[in-house]
C-alpha positions in Angstrom: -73.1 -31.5 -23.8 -72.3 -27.8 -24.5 -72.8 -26.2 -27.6 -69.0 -25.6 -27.6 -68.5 -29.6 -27.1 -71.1 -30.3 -29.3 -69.2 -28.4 -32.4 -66.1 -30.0 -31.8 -67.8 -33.3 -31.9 -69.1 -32.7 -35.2 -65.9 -30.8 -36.2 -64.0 -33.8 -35.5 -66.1 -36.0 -37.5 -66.3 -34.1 -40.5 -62.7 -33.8 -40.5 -62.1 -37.5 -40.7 -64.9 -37.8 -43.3 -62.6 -34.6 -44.8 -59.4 -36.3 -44.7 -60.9 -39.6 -46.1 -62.2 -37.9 -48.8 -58.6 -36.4 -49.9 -56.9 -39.5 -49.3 -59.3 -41.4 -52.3 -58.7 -37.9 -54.9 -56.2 -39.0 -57.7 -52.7 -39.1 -57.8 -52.7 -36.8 -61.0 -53.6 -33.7 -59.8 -54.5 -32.5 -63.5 -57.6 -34.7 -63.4 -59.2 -32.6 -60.9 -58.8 -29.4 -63.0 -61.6 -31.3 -66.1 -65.1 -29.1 -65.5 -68.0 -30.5 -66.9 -69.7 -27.5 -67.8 -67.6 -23.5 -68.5 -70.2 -22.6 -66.0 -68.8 -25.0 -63.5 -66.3 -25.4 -61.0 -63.8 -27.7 -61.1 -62.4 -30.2 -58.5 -59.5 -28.5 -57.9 -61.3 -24.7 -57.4 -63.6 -26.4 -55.0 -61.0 -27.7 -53.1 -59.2 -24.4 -52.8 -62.3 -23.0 -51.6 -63.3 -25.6 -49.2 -60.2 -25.8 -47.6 -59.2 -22.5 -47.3 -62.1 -22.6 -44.8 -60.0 -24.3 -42.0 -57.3 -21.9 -42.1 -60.2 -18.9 -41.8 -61.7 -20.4 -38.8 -58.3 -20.8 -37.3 -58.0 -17.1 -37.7 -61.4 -16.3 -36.5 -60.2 -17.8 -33.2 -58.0 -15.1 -32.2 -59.5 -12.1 -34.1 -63.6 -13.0 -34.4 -63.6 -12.1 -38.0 -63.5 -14.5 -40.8 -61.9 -12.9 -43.8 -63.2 -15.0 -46.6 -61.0 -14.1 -49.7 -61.7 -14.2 -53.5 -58.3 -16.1 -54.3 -58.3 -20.0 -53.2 -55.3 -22.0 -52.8 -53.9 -23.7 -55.5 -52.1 -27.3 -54.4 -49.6 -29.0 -56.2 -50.1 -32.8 -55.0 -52.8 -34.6 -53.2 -50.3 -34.8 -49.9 -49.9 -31.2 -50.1 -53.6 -31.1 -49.8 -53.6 -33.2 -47.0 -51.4 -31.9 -45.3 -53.0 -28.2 -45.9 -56.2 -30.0 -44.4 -54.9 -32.0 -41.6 -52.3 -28.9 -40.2 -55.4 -26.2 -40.0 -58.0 -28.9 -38.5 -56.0 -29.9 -36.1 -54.7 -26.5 -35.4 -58.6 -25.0 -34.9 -59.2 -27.7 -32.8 -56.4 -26.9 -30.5 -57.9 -23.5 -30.5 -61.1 -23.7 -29.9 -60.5 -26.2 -27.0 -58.8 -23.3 -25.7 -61.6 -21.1 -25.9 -63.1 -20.7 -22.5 -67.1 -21.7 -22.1 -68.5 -17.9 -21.4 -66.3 -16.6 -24.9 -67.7 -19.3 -26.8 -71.3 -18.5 -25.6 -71.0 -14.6 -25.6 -68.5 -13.6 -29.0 -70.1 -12.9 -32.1 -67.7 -13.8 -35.4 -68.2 -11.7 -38.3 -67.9 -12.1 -42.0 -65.6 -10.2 -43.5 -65.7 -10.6 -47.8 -62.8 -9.3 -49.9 -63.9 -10.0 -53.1 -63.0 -6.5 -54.4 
């Protein structure tokens, strides 16, 4: 198994643990904003984080930069963050299946933060 095949593997089971995960959140989306702490995140903050990572990698495909940015996105309903989740996941995957073997071995992706 290639390193390549070897991440999608994982990638693909994560992404059903992922998508299992979303399905059991709450229906009332304004029980994910409580924070048990002020220092703390909530739910909903770490979900906008978390997920925008799909959409990053999707863009690192094409450009070998993640751009990780300070703002996360904000969703409105549990099938909107499904839906979010399961359109980028699927979407990398399609991607990096189309990444040839000697690209995948040889390209370096770098991290780009725009926090200011």
């Amino acid at each position: 198994m290639t390193n390549k095949e070897f991440f999608l593997k994982t990638w693909n089971n994560e992404m059903a643990s992922t998508m299992s995960a979303i399905n059991g959140l709450p229906d009332n989306m304004e029980s994910l904003n409580y924070k048990s702490d002020e220092k703390a995140r909530s739910a909903a903050a770490i979900l906008g984080h978390i997920l925008n990572h799909a959409e990053e990698m999707c863009n690192a495909c094409e450009k070998f930069i993640i751009e990780e940015k300070s703002t996360h996105k904000q969703f409105n309903s549990k099938q909107e963050i499904a839906s979010f989740f399961e359109k980028h996941a699927r979407l990398l995957t399609d991607k990096l299946n189309a990444v040839d073997d000697k690209t995948w071995e040889s390209k370096l992706v770098c991290l780009l933060l725009n926090f200011f």
